[in-house]
C-alpha positions as CSV (number, residue, x, y, z in Angstrom):
1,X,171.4,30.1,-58.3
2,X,171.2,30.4,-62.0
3,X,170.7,33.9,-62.1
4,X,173.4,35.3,-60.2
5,X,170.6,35.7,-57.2
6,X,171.5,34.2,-53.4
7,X,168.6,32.6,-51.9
8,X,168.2,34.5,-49.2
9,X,167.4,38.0,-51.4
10,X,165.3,35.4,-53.9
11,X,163.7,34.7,-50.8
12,X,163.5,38.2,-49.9
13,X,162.0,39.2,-53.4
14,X,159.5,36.7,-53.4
15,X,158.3,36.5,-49.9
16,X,158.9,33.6,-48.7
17,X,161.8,32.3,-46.0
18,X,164.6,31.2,-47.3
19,X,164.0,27.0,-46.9
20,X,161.3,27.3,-49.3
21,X,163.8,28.8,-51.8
22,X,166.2,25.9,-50.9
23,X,163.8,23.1,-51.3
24,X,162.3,24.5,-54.6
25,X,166.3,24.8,-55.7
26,X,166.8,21.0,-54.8
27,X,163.7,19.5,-56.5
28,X,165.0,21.5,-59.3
29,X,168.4,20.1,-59.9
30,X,167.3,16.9,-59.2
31,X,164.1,16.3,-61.4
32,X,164.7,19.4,-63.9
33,X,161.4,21.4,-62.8
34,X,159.6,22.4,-60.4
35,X,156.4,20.6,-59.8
36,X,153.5,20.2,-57.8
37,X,153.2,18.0,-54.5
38,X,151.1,15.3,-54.1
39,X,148.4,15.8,-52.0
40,X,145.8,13.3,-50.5
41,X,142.7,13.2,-51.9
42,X,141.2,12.4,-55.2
43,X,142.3,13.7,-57.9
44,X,140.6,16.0,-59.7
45,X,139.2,15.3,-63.2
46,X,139.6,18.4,-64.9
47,X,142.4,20.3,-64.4
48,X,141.8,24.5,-63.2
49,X,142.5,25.3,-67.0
50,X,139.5,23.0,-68.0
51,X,137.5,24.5,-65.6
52,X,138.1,27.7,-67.5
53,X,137.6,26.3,-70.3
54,X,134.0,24.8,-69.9
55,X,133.2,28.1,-68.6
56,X,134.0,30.3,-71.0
57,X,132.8,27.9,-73.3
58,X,129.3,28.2,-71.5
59,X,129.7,32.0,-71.8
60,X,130.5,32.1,-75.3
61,X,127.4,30.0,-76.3
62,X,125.2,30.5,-73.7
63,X,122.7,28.2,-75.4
64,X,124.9,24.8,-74.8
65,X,123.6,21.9,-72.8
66,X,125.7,20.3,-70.1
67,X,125.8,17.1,-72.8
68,X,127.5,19.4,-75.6
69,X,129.9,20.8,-73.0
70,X,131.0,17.3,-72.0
71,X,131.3,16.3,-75.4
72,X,134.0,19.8,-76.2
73,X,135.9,18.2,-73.1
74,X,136.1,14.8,-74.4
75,X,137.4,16.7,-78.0
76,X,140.1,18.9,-76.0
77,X,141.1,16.8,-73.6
78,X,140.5,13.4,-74.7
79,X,138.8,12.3,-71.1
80,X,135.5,11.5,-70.4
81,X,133.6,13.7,-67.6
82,X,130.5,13.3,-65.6
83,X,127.7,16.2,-66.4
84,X,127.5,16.3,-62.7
85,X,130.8,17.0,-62.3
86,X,130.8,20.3,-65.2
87,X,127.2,21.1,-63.3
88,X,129.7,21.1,-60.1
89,X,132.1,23.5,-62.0
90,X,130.0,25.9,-64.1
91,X,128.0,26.6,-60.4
92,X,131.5,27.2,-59.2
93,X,132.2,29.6,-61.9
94,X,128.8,31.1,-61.0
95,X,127.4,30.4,-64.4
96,X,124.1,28.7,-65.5
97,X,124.5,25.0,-66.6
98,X,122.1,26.3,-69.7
99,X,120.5,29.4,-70.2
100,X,118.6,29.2,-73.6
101,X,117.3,33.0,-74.3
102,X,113.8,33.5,-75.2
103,X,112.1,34.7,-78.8
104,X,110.1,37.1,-79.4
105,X,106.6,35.2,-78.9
106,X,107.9,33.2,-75.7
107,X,108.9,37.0,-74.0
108,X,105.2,38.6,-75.2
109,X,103.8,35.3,-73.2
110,X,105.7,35.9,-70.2
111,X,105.0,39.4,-69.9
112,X,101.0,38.6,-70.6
113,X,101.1,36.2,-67.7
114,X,102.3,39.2,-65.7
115,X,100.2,41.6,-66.7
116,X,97.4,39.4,-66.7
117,X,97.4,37.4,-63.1
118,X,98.2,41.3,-61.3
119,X,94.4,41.4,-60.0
120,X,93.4,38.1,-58.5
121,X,89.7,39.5,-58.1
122,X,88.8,39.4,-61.5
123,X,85.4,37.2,-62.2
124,X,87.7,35.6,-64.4
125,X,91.6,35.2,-65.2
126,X,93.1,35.6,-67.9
127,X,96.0,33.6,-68.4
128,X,98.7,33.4,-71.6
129,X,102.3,31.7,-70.9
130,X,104.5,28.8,-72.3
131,X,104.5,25.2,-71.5
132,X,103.8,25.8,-68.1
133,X,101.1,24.5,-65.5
134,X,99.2,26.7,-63.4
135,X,96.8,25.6,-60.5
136,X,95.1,28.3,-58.4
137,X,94.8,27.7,-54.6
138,X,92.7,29.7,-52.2
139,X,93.9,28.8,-48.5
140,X,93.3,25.7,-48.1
141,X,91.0,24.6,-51.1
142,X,92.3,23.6,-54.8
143,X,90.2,25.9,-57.3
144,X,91.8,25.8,-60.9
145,X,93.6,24.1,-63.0
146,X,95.1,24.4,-66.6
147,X,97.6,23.1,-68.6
148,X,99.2,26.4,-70.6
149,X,100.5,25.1,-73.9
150,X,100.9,28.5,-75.9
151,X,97.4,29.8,-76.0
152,X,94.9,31.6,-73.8
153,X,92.7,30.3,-71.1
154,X,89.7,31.4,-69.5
155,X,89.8,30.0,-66.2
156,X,85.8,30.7,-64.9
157,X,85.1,32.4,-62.5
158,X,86.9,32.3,-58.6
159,X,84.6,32.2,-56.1
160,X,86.8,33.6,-52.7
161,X,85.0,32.2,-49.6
């Protein structure tokens, strides 16, 4: 071998048996590196390193959306991906596609949902949250509804049967 090393102590350095050291050693001489098989399958769209990539990415600016993460892949790597496919990878990497951290005002409304919907019993609730919609069931019978755009609403009164 190049180094002055026999194959069988390469082998023995490495851990492998000493055929695995011979067969790399051949595919070198003959196509000047040492490359990857090909296995069945399809082939992957994004390469491990892009993986890595779309997930630090997501890290560093944790604020991104899936579309501006596709676009950054289409600048580095000049190939068009599917969001379902950097959805696929950023689960993998076991980090949220988007995770857009809340002001000051949307926190205060969270925490006065919280506070505020702890005693069901009250004659009447409270409620103060974001952009969400809240509906109030009691077994088996609808009771309330309210569409929460920012502001407070008084729900009236609950009447528990």
């Amino acid at each position: 071998m190049e180094m002055g090393v026999s194959q069988a102590d390469a082998a023995r350095r490495l851990n492998v048996s000493r055929s695995v050291v011979q067969q790399l050693e051949d595919q070198y001489q003959s196509e000047d590196s040492v490359s990857k098989r090909h296995v069945s399958g399809r082939p992957r769209v994004a390469t491990p390193a892009e993986d890595r990539f779309l997930a630090l990415s997501a890290r560093r600016r944790r604020s991104t959306t899936v579309l501006q993460l596709i676009a950054d892949h289409f600048v580095t790597s000049g190939r068009r991906i599917f969001a379902t496919t950097v959805r696929r990878r950023l689960h993998n990497a076991r980090r949220p596609v988007v995770c857009v951290p809340l002001n000051g005002r949307q926190r205060r409304g969270h925490l006065c949902f919280g506070k505020r919907t702890r005693f069901l019993d009250q004659t009447a609730i409270d409620f103060c949250t974001l952009h969400r919609r809240v509906q109030i069931h009691t077994g088996e019978r609808f009771m309330a509804s309210a569409d929460l755009e920012g502001t407070t609403y008084q729900i009236p009164s609950i009447q528990h049967s």
